[in-house]
N, C-alpha and C positions, 0 to 999 in steps of 0.2 A: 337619624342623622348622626348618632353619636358615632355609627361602625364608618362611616366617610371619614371624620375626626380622627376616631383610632387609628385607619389604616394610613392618613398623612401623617400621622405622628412618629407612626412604626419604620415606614418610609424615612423619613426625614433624620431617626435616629440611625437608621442603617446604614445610610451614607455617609452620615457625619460620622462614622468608624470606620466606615469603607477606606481604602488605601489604593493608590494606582500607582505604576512603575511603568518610569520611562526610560528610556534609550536616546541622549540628544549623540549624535555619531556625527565628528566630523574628518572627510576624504580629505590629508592632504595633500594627496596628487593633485585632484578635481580641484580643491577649495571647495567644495560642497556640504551642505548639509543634511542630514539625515534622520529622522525620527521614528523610535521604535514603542510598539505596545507591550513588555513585558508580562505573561504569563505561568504559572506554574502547576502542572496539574499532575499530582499522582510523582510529586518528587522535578519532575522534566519540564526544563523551560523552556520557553519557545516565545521569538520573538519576531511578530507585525507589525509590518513597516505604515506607520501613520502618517494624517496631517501634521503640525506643531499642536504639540497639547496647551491648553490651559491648567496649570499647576494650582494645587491648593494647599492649606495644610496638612501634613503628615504623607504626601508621597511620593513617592521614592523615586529619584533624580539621578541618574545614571551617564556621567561622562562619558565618552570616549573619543578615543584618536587612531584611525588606521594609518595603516603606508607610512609608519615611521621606525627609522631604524635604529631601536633602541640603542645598538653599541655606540652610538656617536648622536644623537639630538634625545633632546628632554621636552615634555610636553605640561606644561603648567595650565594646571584647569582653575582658573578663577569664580567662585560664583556670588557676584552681586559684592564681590569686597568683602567676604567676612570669612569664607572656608578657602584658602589658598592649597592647593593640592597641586605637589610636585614631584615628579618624578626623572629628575635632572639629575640625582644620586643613586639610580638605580643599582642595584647591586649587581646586574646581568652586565653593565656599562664597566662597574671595577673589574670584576672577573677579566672580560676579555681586554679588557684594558693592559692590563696584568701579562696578561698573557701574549698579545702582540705589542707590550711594549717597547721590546729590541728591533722592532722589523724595519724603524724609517731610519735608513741611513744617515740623517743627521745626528742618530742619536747613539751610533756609534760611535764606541775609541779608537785613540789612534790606531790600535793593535789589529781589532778586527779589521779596518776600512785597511792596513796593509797586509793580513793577511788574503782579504780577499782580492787585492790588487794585484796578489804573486799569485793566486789559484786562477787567477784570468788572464795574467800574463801566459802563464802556462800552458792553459788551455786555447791560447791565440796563437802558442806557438807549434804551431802544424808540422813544420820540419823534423822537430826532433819524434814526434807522434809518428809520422811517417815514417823515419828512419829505423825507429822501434820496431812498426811492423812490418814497414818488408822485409828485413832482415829474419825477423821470427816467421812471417810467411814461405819464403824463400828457402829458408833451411841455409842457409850461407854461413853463418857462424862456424866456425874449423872448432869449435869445445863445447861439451855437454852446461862449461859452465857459463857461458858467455849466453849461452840461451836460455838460461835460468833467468840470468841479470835482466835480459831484454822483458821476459815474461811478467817480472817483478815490475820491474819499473813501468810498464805497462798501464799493470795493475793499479801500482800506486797512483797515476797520473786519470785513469776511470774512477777511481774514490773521490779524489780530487774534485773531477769534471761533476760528480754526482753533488759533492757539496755545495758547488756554486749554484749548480740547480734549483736544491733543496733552497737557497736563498733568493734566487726568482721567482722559483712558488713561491714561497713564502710573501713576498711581496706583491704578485700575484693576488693572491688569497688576501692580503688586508685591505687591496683595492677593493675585492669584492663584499667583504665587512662592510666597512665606511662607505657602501655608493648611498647617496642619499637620493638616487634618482630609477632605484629598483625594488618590485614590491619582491615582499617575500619568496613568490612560489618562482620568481625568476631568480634569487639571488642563493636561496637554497641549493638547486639544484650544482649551479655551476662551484656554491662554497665547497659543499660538500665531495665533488671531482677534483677541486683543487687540492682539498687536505688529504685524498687517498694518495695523487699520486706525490704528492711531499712526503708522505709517511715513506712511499717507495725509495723515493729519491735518497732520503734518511737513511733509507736500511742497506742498500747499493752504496750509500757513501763511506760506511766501515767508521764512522767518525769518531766512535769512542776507543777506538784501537787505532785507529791512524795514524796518533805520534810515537805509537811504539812498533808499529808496521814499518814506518820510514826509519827508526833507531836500527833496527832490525837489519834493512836492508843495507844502510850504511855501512854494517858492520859486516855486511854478506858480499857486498864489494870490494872491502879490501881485504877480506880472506881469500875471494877470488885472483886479487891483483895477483899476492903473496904467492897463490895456489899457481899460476900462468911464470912467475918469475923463476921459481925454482926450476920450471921445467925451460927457463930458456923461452918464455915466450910472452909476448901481449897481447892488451885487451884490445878489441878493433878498436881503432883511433875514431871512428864516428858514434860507436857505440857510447864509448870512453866521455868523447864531449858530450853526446847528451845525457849519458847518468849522471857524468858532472856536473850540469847544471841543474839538474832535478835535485841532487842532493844541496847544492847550497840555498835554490829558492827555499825548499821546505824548512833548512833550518834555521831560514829568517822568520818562520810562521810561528807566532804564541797560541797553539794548540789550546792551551787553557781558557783564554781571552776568547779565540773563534769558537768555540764552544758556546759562551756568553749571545753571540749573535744570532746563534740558531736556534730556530725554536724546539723545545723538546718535544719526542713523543707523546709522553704525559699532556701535554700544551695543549699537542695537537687533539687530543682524543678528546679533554674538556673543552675546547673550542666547539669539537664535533658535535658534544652532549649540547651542548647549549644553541648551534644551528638549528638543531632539529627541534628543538622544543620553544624556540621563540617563534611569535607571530606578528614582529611587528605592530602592536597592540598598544595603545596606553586606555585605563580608565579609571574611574572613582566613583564612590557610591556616596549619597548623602541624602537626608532626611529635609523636606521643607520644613521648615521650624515655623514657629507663630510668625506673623506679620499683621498689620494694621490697616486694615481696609486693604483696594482693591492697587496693585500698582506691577511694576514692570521687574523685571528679576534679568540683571546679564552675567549670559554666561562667556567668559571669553576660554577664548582655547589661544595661547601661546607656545612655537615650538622654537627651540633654539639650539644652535650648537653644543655641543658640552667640552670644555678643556679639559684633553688627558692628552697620553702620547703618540693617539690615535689620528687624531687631528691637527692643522696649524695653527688652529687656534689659539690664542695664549689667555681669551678671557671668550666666556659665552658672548653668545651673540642672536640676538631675536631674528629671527630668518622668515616668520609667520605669524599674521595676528588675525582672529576670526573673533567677530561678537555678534552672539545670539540675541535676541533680546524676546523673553519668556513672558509670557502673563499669568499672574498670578491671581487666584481668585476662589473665592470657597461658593460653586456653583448652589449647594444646596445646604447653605447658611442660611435660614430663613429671613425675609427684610420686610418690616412694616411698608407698604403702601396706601398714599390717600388721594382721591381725586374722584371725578366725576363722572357716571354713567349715563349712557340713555338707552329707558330698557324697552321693550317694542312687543306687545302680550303675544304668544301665541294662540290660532288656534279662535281668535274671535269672540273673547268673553263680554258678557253684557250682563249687566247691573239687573235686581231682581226689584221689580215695581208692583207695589199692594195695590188692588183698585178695590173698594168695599161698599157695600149696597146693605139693605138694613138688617139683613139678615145673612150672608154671605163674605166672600172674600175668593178674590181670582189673581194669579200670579204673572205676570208679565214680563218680557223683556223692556228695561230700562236702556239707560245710554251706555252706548258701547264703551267699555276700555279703551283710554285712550295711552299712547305713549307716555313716560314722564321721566324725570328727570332726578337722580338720586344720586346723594354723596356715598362716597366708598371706601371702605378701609380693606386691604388685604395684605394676605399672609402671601408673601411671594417665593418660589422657589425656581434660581436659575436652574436648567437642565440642560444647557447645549453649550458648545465650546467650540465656535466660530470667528473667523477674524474681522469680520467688520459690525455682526449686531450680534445678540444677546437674549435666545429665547428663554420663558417663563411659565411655568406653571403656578397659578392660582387660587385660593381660597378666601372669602373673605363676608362681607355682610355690605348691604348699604340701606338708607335711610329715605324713602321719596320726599321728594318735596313737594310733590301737588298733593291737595284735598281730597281723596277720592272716600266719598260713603257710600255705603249700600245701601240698596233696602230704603230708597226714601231719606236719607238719610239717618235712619234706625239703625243701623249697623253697619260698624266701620271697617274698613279692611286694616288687616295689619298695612304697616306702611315698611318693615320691612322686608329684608332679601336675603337669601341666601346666595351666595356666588360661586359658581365652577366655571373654572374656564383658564386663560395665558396671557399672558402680553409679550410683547416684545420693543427692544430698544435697540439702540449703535451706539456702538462704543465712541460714536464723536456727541451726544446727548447722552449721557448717562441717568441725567435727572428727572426725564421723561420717556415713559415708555406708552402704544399703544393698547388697551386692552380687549379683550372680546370674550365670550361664553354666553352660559346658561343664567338666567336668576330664575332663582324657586321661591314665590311670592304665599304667600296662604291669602285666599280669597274664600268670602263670605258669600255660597251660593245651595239653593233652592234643594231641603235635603228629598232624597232619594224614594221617599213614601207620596210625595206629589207632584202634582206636573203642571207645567205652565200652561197657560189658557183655559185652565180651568176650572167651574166655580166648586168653592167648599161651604159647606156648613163650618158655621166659627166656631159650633160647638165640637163638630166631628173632627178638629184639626189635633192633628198629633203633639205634646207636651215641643217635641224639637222641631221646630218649623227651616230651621236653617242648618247647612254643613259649614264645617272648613275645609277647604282641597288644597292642597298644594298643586299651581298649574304653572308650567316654565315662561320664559319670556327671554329674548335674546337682548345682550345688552354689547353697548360699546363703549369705548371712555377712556378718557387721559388719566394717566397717574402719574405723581408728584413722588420721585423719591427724595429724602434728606438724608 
């Protein structure tokens, strides 16, 4: 009996250092919840999707939150009030923050919102665009230099057109940031199309050369006038009016300021690092710490806006509240139990009766084993982790309480038991569970050198007339936990 003892003991320490990891995942598209088995073998993790676990001490509790778009919500993982883990300050949130902080028009100055008020006037103004190019299509210009001016100004006026572009991507593109209503591998794909062709837009717009491309041309204008007056002659009068106007819109423009409104390439390209490598993810790891008996663990998951310049928001705001509510429990903590059997002999044992004559002695079957009724104590060990009961495995002794002798009453059976076996309970009865197994009793029966019915010499009887056997017996029985 002692290698059964050992091998629960061995058991019982091994779990009680054994460690599990879980994965509690919550969808917040779905509002769903999700449970994962944590594994790691050989370095490589891999993780099975379970029922809700029951938690114990010391293992490893594992938040998460998908379908959230870190540049603009925070997701605050609460567990039971005591580990607050927040990630509302993320640094992936400053970054792009930072970075698309010039894009909402509100948060432009005066300077930019009218320089781009003259790059759209400009570009609404089709007439003079037209006049430019059929002329330069046409070939109608009477001087090499008049269709210099026309080609210039052209020019100038496509730089232009490209930079207002560059600013509708660009706004564009922080719609696509901020939607809080697109998973990643939809929002990706379209971010990342949007900042290629912004970058394009950028490099067609000429923008860090543009106020000295128009200085430039200004001055190429009225060299031309000078150039046409000498010789007796003018610039086309249609011509004339629209470089006219092209030069004075541009030199209401604070190039330095519009500059300010656009996002730079640099921007762009860190923008781009950081699409590709976010996953819309949040999560946090932590250890179950001691706790005091058996009780309930919540885990809340909160998502909320975050205030930058990303968003309208001017203070967060809770947009999602989800609570877990976890059990917690040390399955194979071992628990005294006591309570009452009734154990049922296997197998048909009967009582050994002497009959003697004056010179002999013959062995008999006596009265049968009957059932009986015995107090219990055990060593219990939960094993399962189920939501409505509570199975157990077993070990333990009990004590009968009937009378039983052998042998005439010459010799007594032990009155105890050994017990293998389980019980089980519900979690709405904690305090009682049913039990059932094996009891292994030692009975005092008829040793193995003689045979019943028949007669012995009392001289010729062997010094051990009796064995002990151990014979099983099935039992059942209420237990009392405190």
């Amino acid at each position: 009996m002692k290698y059964i003892f050992l091998f629960i003991l061995n058991l019982n320490i091994y779990m009680a250092f054994s460690q599990s990891h879980y994965v509690i995942e919550y969808d917040r598209f779905s509002n769903n919840i999700n449970y994962y088995n944590v594994t790691v073998d050989h370095g490589k993790r891999s993780e099975v999707k379970s029922q809700k676990p029951f938690l114990r001490v010391g293992d490893i509790l594992e938040t998460r939150v998908i379908n959230i778009n870190e540049f603009v919500l925070g997701a605050a993982m609460n567990i039971e009030s005591q580990d607050v883990i927040d990630n509302r300050t993320s640094g992936i949130n400053n970054i792009v923050s930072t970075i698309l902080s010039g894009l909402n028009l509100s948060g432009y100055s005066s300077a930019v919102i009218k320089a781009f008020d003259v790059i759209k006037s400009l570009n609404d103004n089709q007439s003079a665009v037209k006049i430019l190019g059929s002329q330069r299509s046409s070939n109608s210009y009477n001087t090499t230099v008049e269709k210099e001016i026309a080609e210039d100004a052209l020019s100038i006026m496509e730089h232009l057109s490209s930079v207002e572009k560059v600013k509708q991507s660009s706004l564009d593109l922080m719609e696509l940031v901020v939607a809080q209503d697109l998973s990643i591998e939809e929002m990706r794909p379209l971010a990342l199309d949007k900042i290629n062709s912004t970058v394009e837009y950028y490099k067609t717009s000429n923008l860090d050369d543009l106020s000295y491309e128009i200085e430039n041309f200004k001055s190429e204008v009225q060299s031309a006038k000078d150039e046409l007056t000498k010789e007796d002659k003018t610039i086309d009068s249609e011509l004339d009016e629209a470089v006219n106007s092209l030069i004075t819109k541009c030199s209401s423009i604070d190039f330095a300021e519009l500059k300010k409104g656009i996002i730079a390439l640099d921007d762009l390209n860190e923008l781009k690092t950081q699409i590709e490598k976010i996953d819309f993810i949040q999560d946090q790891v932590r250890v179950i710490d001691e706790y005091s008996g058996e009780r309930i663990i919540e885990v809340e998951f909160d998502i909320s806006t975050m205030s930058n310049e990303l968003t309208s928001y001017s203070n967060e705001k809770l947009i999602q509240h989800k609570v877990v509510k976890m059990n917690t429990e040390s399955p194979w903590n071992p628990v005294w139990v006591n309570g009452l059997n009734y154990q049922i002999p296997l197998g048909g044992y009967y009582q050994v009766s002497q009959t003697y004559s004056d010179t002999s002695l013959m062995f008999t079957n006596g009265d049968k084993y009957n059932s009986t009724i015995a107090l219990a104590t055990f060593l219990m060990f939960e094993i399962g982790k189920y939501e409505k009961f509570i199975p157990s495995a077993s070990v333990g002794i009990s004590y009968s309480l009937s009378d039983i002798n052998n042998v005439d009453s010459e010799v007594s059976d032990a009155p105890f038991s050994i017990l293998l076996g389980g019980g089980i309970r519900t979690r709405g009865f904690k305090f009682f569970s049913l039990n059932g197994g094996i009891a292994l009793r030692k009975y005092t029966v008829l040793s193995e050198q003689l045979e019943m019915n028949k007669e012995y010499d009392s001289n010729d009887l062997p010094s051990a007339i009796y064995d002990d056997k151990w014979k099983p017996s099935l039992y059942v029985g209420l237990g009392f936990h405190f």
